[in-house]
C-alpha positions as CSV (number, residue, x, y, z in Angstrom):
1,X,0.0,0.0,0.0
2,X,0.8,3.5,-0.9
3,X,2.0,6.0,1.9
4,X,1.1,9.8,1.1
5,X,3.3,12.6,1.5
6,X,3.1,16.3,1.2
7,X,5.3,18.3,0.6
8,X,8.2,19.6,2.6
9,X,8.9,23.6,3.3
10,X,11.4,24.4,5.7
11,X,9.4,25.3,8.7
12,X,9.1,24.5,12.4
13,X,5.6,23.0,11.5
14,X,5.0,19.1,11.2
15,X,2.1,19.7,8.8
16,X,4.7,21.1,6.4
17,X,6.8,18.1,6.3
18,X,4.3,15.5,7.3
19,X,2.7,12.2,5.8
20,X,-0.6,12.0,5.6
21,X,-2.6,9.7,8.5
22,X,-3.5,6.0,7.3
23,X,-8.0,6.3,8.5
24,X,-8.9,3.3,10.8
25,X,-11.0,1.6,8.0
26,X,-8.0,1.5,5.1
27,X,-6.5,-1.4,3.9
28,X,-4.1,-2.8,6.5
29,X,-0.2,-2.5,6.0
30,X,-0.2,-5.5,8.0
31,X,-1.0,-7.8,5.0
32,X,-4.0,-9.5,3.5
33,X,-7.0,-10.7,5.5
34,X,-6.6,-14.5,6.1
35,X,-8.5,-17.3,7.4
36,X,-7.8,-17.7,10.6
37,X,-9.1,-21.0,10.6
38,X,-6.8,-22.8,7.9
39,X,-7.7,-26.2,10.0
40,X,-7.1,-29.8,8.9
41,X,-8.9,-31.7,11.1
42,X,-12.3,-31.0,12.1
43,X,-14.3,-32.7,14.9
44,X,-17.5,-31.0,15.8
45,X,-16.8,-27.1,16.5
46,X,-12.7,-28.0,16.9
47,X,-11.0,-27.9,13.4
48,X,-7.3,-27.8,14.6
49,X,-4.2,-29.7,12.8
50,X,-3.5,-32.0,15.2
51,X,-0.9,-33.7,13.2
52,X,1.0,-30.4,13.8
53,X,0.9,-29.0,17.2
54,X,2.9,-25.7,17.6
55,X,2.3,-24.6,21.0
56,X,4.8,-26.9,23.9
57,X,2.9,-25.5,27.2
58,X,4.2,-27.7,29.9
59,X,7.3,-26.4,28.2
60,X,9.0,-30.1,28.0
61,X,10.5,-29.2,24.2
62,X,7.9,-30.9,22.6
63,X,5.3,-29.4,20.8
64,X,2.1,-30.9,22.6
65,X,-1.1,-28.4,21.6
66,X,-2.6,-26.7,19.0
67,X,-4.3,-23.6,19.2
68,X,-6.9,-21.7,17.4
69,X,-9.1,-18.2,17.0
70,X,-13.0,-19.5,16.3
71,X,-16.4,-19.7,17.6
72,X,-17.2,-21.2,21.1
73,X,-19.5,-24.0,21.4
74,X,-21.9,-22.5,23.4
75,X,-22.8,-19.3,21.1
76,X,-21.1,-20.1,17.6
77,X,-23.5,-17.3,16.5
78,X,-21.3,-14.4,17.6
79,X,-18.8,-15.5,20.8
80,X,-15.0,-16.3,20.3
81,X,-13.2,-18.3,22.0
82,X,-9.5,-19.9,22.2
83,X,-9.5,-23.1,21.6
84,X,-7.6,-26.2,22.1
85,X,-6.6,-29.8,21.3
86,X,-3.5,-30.9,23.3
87,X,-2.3,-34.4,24.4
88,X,-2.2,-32.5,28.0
89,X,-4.3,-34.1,30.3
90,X,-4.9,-30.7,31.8
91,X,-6.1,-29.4,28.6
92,X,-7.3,-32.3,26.7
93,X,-10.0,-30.1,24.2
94,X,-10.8,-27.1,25.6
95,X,-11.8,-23.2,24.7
96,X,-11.7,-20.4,26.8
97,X,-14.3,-17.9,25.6
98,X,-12.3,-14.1,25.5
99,X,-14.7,-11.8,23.3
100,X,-18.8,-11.6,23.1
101,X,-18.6,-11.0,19.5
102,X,-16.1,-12.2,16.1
103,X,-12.8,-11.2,16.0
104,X,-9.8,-10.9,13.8
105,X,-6.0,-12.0,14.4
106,X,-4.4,-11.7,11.3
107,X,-2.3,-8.7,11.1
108,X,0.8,-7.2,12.2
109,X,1.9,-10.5,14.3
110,X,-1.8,-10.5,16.1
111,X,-2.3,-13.9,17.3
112,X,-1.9,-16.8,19.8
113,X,1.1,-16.4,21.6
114,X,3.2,-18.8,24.4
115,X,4.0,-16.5,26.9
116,X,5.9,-18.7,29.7
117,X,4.6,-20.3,33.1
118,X,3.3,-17.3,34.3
119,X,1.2,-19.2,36.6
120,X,1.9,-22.3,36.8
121,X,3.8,-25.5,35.2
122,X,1.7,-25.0,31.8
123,X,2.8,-21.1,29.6
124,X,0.4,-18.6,30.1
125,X,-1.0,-17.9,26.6
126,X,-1.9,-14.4,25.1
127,X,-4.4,-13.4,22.1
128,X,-4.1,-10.2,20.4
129,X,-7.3,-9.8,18.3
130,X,-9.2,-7.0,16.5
131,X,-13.3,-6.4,15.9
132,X,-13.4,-6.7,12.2
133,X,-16.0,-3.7,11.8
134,X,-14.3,-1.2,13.7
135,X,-10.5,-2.4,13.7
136,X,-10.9,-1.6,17.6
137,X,-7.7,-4.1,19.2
138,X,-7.4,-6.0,22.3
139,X,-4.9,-8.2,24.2
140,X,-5.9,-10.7,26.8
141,X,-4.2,-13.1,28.8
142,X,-5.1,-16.6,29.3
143,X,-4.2,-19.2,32.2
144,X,-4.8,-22.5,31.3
145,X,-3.9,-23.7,34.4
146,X,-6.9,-22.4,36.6
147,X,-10.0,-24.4,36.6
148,X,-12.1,-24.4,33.6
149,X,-14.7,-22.5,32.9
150,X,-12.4,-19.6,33.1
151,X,-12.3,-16.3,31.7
152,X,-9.2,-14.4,31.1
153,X,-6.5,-13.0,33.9
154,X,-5.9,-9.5,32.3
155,X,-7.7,-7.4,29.3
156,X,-6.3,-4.4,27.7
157,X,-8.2,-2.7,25.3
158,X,-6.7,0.3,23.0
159,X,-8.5,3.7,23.7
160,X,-11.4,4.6,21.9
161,X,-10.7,5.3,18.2
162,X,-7.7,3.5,17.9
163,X,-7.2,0.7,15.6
164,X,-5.1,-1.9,14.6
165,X,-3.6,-0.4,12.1
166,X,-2.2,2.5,14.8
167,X,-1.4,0.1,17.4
168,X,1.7,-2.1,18.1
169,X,1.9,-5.5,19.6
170,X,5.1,-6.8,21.0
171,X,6.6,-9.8,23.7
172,X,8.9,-8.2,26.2
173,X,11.5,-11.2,27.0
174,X,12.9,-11.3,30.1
175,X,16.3,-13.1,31.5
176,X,13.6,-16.2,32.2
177,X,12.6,-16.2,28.8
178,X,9.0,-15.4,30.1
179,X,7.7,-13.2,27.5
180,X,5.2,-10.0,28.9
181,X,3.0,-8.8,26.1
182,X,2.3,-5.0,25.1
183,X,0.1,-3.0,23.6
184,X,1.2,0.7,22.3
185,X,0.5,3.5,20.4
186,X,1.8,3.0,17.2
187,X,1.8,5.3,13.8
188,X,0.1,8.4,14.3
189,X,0.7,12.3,14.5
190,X,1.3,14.2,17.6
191,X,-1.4,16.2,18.6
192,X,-3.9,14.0,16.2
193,X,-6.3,16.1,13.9
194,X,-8.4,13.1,13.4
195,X,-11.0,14.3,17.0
196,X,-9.3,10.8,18.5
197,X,-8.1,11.5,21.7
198,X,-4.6,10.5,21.9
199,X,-2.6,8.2,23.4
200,X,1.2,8.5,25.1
201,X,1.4,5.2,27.3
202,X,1.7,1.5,26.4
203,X,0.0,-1.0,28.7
204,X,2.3,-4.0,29.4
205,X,1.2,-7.4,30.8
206,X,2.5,-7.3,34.7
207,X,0.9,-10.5,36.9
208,X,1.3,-8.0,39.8
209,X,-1.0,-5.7,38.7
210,X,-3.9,-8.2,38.1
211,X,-4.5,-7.7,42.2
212,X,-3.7,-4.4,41.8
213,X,-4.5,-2.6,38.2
214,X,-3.3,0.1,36.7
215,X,-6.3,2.9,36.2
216,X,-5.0,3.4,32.8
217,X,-4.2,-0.1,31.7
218,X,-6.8,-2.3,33.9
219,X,-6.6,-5.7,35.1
220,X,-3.2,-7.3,34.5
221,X,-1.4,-4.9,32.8
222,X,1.2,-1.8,33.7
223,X,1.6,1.8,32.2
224,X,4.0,3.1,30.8
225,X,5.0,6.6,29.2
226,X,5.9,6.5,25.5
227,X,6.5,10.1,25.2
228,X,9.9,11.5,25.0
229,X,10.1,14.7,26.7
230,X,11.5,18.6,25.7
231,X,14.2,18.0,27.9
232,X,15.1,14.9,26.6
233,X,15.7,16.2,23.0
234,X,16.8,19.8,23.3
235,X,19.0,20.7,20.8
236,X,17.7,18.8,18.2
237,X,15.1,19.2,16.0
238,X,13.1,16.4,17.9
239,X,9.2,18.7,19.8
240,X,7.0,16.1,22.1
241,X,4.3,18.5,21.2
242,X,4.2,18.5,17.3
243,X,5.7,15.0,16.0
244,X,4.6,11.4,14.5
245,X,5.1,8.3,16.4
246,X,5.9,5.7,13.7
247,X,4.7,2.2,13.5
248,X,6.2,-0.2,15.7
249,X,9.7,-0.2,17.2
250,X,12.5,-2.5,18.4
251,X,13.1,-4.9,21.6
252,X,16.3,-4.6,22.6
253,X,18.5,-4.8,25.8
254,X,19.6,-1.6,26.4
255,X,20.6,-1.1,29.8
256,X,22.3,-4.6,30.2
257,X,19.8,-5.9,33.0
258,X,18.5,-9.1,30.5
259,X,15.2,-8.1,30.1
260,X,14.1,-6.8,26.4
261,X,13.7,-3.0,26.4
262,X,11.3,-0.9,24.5
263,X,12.4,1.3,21.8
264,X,9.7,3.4,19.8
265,X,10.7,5.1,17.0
266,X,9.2,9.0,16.6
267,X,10.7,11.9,13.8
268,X,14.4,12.3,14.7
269,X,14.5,10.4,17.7
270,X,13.9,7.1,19.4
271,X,12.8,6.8,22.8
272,X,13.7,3.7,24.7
273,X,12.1,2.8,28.0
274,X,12.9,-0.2,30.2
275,X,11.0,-3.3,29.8
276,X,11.8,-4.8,33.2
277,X,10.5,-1.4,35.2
278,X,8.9,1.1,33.0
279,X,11.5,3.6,33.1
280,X,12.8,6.3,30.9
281,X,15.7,5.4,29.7
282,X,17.0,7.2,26.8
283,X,15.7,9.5,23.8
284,X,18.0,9.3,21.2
285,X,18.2,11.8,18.4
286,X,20.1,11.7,14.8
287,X,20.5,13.6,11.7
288,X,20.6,10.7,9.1
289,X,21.0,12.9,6.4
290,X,23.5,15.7,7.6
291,X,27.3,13.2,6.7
292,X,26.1,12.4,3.1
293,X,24.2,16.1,2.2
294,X,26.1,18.3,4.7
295,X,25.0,21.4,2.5
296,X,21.5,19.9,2.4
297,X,18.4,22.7,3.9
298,X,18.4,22.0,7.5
299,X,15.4,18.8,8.0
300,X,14.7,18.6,4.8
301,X,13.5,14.8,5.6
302,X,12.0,15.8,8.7
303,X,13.9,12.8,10.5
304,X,11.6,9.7,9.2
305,X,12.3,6.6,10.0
306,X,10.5,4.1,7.9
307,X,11.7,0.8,7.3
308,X,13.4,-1.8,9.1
309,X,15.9,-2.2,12.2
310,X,17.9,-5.1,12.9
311,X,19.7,-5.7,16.0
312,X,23.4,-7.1,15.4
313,X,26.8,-7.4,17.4
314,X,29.6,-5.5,15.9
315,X,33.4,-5.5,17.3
316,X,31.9,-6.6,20.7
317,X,29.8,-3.2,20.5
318,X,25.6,-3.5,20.0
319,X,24.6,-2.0,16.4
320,X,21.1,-1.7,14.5
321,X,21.0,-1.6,11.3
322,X,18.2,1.0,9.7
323,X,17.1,-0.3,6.5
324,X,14.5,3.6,5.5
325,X,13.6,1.7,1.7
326,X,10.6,0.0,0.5
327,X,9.5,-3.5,0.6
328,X,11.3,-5.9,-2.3
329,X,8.6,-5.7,-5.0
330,X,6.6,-2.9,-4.3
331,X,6.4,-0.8,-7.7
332,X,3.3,0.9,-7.0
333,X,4.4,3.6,-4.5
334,X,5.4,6.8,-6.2
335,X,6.4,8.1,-3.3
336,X,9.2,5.2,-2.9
337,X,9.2,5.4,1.1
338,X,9.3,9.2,1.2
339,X,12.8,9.1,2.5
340,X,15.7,6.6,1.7
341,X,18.7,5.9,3.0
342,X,21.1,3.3,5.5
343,X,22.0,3.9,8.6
344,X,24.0,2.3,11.3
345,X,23.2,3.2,15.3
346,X,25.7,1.9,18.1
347,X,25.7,1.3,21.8
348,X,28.1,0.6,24.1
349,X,26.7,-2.4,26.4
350,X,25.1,-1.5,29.1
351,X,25.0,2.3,28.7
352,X,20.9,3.1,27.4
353,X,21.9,7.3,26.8
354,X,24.8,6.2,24.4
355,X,22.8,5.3,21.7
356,X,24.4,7.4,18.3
357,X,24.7,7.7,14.6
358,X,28.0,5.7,13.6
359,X,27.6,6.2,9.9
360,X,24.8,6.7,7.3
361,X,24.5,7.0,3.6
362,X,21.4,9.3,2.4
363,X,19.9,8.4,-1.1
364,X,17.0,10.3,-2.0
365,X,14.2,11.9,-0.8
366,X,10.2,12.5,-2.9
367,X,9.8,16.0,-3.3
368,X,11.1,19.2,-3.5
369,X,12.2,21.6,-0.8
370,X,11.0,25.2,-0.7
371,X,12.9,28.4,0.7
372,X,10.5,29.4,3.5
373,X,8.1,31.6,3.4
374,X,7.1,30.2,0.0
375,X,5.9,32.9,-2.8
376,X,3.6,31.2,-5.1
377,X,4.9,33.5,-7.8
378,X,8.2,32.9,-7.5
379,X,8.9,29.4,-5.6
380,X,12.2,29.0,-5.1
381,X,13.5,25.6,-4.5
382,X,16.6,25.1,-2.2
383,X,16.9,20.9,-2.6
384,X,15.0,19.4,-6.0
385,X,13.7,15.9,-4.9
386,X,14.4,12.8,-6.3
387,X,11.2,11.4,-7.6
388,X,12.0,8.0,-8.0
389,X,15.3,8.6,-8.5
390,X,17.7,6.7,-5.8
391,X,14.7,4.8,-5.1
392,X,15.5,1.7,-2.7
393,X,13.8,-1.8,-2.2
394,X,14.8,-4.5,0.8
395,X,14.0,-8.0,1.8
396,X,14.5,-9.9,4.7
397,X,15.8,-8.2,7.8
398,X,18.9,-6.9,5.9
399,X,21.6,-8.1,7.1
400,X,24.0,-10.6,5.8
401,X,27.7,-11.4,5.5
402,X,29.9,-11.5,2.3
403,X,32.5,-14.2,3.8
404,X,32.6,-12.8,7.4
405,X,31.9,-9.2,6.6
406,X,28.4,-7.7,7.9
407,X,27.2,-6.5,4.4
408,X,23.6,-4.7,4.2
409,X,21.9,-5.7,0.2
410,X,19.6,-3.7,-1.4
411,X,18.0,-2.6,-5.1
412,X,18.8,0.4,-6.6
413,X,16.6,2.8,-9.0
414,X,18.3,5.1,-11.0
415,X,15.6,7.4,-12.8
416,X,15.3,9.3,-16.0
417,X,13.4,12.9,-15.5
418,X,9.6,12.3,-15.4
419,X,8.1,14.3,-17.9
420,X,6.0,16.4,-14.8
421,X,7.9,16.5,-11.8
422,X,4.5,18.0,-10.0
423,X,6.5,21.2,-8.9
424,X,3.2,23.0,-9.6
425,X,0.9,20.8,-7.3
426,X,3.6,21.0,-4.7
427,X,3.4,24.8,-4.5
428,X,-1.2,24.2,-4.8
429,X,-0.2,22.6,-1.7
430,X,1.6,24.3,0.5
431,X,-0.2,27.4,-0.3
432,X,-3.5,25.6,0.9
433,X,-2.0,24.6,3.6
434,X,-2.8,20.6,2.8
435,X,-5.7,21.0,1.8
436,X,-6.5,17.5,0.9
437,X,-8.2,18.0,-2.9
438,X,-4.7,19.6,-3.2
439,X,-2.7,16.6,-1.7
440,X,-5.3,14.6,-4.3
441,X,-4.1,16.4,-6.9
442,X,-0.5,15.9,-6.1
443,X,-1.0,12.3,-5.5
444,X,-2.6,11.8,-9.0
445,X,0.1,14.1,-10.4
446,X,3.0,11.8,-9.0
447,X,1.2,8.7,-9.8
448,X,1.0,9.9,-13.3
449,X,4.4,10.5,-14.4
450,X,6.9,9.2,-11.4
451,X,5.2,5.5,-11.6
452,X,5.8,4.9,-15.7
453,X,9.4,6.4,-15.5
454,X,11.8,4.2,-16.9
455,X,15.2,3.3,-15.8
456,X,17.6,1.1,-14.2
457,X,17.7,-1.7,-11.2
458,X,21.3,-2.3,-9.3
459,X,22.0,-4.5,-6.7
460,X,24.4,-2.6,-4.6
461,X,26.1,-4.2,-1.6
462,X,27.5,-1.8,1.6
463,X,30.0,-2.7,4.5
464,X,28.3,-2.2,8.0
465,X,31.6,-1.6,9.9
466,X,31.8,1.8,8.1
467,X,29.1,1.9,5.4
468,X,31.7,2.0,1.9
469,X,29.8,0.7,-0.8
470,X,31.6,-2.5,-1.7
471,X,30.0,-3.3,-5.4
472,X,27.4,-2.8,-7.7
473,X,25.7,-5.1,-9.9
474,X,23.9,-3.4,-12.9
475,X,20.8,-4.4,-14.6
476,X,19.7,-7.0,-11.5
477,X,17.0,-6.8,-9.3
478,X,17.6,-8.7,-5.9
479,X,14.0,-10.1,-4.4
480,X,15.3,-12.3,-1.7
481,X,17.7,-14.9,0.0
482,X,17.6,-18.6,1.6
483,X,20.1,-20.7,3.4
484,X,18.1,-23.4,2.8
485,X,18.0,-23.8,-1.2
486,X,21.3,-25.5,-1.4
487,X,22.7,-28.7,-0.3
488,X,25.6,-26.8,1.5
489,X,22.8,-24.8,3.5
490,X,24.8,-21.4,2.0
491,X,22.9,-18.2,1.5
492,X,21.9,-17.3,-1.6
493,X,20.1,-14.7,-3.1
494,X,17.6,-14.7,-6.1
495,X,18.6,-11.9,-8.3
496,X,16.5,-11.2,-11.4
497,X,18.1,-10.5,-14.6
498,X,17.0,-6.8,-16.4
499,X,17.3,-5.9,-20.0
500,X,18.5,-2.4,-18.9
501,X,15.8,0.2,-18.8
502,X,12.8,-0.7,-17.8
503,X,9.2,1.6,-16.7
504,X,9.6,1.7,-12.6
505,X,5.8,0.1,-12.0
506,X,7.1,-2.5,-14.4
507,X,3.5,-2.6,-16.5
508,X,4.3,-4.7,-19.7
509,X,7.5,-5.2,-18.9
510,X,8.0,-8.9,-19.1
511,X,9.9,-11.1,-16.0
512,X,13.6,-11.5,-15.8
513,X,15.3,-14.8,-15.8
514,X,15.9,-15.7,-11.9
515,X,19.6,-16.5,-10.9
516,X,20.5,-18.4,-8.0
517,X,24.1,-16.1,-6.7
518,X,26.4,-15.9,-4.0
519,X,28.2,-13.5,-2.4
520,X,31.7,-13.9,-2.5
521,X,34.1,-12.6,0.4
522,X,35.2,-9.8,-2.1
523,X,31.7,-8.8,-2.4
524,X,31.5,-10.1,-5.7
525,X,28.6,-12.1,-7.3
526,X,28.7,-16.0,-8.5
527,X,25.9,-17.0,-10.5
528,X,25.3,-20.8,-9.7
529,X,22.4,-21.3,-12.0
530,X,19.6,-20.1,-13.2
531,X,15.6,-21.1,-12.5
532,X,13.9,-23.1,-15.7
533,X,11.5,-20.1,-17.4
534,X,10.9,-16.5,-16.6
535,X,8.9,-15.5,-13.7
536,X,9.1,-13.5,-10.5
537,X,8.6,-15.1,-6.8
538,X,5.8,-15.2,-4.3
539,X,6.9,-13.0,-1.2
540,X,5.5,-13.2,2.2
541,X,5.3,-10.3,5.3
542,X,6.6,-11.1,8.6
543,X,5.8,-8.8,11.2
544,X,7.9,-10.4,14.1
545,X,6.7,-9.3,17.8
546,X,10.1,-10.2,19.6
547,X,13.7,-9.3,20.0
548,X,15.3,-8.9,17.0
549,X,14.7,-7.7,13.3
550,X,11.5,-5.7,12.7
551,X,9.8,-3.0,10.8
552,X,8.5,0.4,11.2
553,X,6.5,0.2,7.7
554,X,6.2,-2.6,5.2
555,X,7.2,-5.7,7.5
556,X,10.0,-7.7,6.3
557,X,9.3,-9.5,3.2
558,X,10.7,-13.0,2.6
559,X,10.3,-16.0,-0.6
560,X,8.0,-18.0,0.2
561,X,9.4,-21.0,0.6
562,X,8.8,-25.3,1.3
563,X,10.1,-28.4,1.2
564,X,7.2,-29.7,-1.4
565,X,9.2,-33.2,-1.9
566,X,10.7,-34.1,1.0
567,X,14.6,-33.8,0.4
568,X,15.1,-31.6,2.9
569,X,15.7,-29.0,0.5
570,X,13.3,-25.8,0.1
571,X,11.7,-25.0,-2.7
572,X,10.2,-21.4,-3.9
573,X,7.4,-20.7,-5.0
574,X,6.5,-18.1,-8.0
575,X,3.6,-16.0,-8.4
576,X,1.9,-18.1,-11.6
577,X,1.3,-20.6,-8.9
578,X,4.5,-23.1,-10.3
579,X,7.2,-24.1,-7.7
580,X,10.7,-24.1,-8.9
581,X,13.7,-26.2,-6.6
582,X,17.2,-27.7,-7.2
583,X,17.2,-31.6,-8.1
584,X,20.4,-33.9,-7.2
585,X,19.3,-36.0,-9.7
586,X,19.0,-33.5,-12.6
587,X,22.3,-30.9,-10.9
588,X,19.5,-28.5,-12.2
589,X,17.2,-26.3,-10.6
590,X,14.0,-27.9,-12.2
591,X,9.8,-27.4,-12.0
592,X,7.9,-29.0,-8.9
């Protein structure tokens, strides 16, 4: 999906440089509605796989339960329930009935989640669900050691207004490996416009405060401020008062105490809070911009921070990787992730206020900057945007190694000149202060001319120690990577193979040939073969909910992958539906 942005004027005002809100009813971010069912086994109103049990509850590393969103058997009409089949005595077939009416789980890592023996000897269980009509998300926590009938041991409920699609749901981990789920205020602008009250706390699952609740949070859950503070950020270009909280955020340890901590991303700066005590801990800002365009208008990218963070170790220091570029395969957005670029942060261990900028490389950015105040007569721009132009697309968490060098891999666009580049709707905009036929009109100008601009794919390949660029591949588009496609369980990537220029939205552009490659210790590609016929891959989303690699927009997209013949070796699917894998017999990579 499409992310709006207007555009930017230097100027103290978010509004100037914002994006525009995602409404609670739009289509989710967080993937496709699926079935929530997708059962194998049915057996009056229990249709779980039982030949594939995923949950291990009495925690004995064996997986001994499956568990399901559906109907309960007492009111299929309209209550859900969680229900059971488990070769635990204690559980046998059970449901536990959590919400009067139907409910989603489907997006954004929602779901059935082990959370540890909370309780007792069996995991307490969380579900994170949404009301399909009005988006409106919950989290509740289960104990399936108490005496059934049971209802559950602590509810949280977003605020009124809020949705899924502007609410985050994450496990805290602590040094037990007990996991404490969270609900908090995800992507939305500070103060919101939208008459819903806002929201500057997350609620996080605490079994002491089912005895005694939080007024904010209720039964069974803490609060916590998400809000960085004035104080925190002066200096910078980082105001509590007039910001956007982005989507998501990463679980980390911070301040070395073995507990995940919180860290929510917001324009310039991330604040990170403790997940073992609900303390401040840090607000970290950063100019990602400022060491590649030094000479650039002060904020020109208003400090965005879309994309994905991975967590890594570096040189025995703690490092994330910022990945701000589009998900692989997304040739739809003319606005290309508003702002592009890699960045590496650094910590030492143990020290939560050292979090800083070690190096960054700054791409591209949409639109056009204006000299503030703007005179409609006479605009005058002070940085031309890109367009498409430096355009960047990522898979996977990105992160990888060429021998044993941390290497981040990414796509490349390099654009002609779109034969509009919608200067005039810029300035329609700015002078009507965003007004949103104006923004329209922008939108459908951009989509217009940016989306059918032709040009060229790389696959370019950067060092994370200090972020040189280590190689370039021209003419190849990279949609994603595998240990598990090979024999020798080496990574590989699937690059396809471009004639040279091609339109950006790729509409009659025929598929590449898909190569099978390696990357060698000197950063160089090794083709190892090539996939029978032309045709581009099925991708999945993951939105993970832990510690470690996650997304502030798009999710991380991966093949979709399986082991369709039982060799042990995966296979990948394509989007015509065919499945293409390597055969011993054939030393080809053949048709399944």
């Amino acid at each position: 999906m499409m992310r709006p942005v207007v555009a930017c004027v230097l100027s103290a005002a978010l509004a100037a440089c914002g994006d525009a809100s995602l409404p609670a009813s739009a289509p989710a971010d967080g993937g496709a509605p699926a079935a929530i069912d997708g059962a194998a086994t049915c057996s009056g109103n229990f249709c779980i796989d039982r030949a594939n049990r995923t949950f291990d509850l009495d925690s004995d590393g064996t997986p001994d339960t499956e568990m399901r969103i559906g109907p309960c058997s007492a009111d299929a009409a309209s209550a859900s329930c969680l229900l059971a089949d488990s070769t635990l005595a204690a559980i046998g077939r059970a449901e536990w009935r959590f919400a009067p009416g139907p409910v989603r789980a489907d997006l954004y890592g929602f779901g059935v989640h082990a959370l540890g023996p909370h309780f007792g000897p069996l995991q307490a269980i969380s579900v994170a669900y949404y009301d399909p009509s009005t988006f409106h998300p919950e989290l509740v926590v289960i104990d399936p050691n108490a005496a059934r009938p049971s209802s559950p041991v602590a509810r949280f409920g977003a605020p009124p207004g809020w949705s899924v699609h502007d609410t985050w749901f994450g496990l805290v981990r602590s040094p037990d490996g007990r996991r404490h789920p969270l609900l908090a205020p995800g992507r939305h602008y500070i103060p919101r416009t939208d008459g819903v009250s806002d929201w500057s706390f997350l609620c996080q699952f605490d079994v002491a405060r089912i005895a005694a609740p939080a007024d904010t949070c209720g039964v069974g859950f803490r609060s916590v401020p998400t809000m960085f503070t004035a104080a925190e950020v002066a200096g910078t270009p980082a105001n509590p008062a007039n910001t956007f909280r982005h989507n998501g955020g990463v679980f980390a340890d911070a301040d070395g105490d073995g507990w995940d901590d919180v860290h929510l991303p917001y324009l310039w700066v991330i604040k990170t809070v403790s997940g073992r005590t609900g303390e401040s801990l840090a607000a970290s800002a950063f100019d990602v911009a400022l060491q590649s365009e030094p000479k650039a208008p002060a904020q020109f990218h208003s400090g965005r921070f879309y994309g994905s963070f991975t967590p890594f170790a570096l040189n025995g220091g703690e490092r994330v990787l910022v990945a701000a570029a589009n998900a692989v395969g997304t040739f739809d957005d003319y606005n290309c992730n508003v702002s592009r670029y890699h960045a590496l942060l650094e910590r030492t261990p143990g020290a939560p206020t050292n979090l800083r900028l070690a190096w960054s490389h700054y791409d591209s950015f949409t639109k056009n900057t204006f000299q503030s105040p703007l005179d409609p007569s006479n605009p005058v721009v002070t940085r031309p945007g890109d367009m498409l132009n430096g355009c960047l697309h990522r898979f996977s968490d990105s992160l990888y190694e060429a021998g044993d060098v941390p290497v981040t891999v990414y796509s490349r666009f390099a654009s002609d000149t779109p034969a509009n580049d919608c200067k005039a709707q810029q300035v329609d905009e700015v002078v009507s202060k965003f007004a949103p036929a104006k923004m329209a009109a922008w939108s459908a100008c951009a989509a217009a001319n940016f989306l059918p601009t032709r040009g060229t794919w790389s696959v370019d390949v950067r060092r994370l120690a200090d972020g040189a660029a280590l190689g370039s591949a021209p003419n190849r588009y990279a949609w994603g990577t595998s240990k598990q496609l090979t024999t020798d369980q080496s990574r590989v990537f699937l690059l396809e193979t471009l004639p040279g220029k091609i339109r950006f939205d790729r509409q009659g552009e025929p598929a590449g040939s898909l190569v099978v490659a390696a990357l060698g210790v000197d950063a160089a590609w090794q083709a190892l073969m090539t996939f029978p016929g032309a045709g581009r891959p099925k991708l999945r989303i993951d939105y993970p909910v832990e510690r470690g690699p996650s997304s502030t927009w798009g999710g991380l997209p991966e093949l979709v992958t399986a082991d369709r013949d039982g060799d042990g070796l995966a296979d990948v699917a394509l989007e015509s539906g065919a499945w293409v894998g390597w055969s011993e017999k054939a030393r080809a990579w053949v048709l399944k």
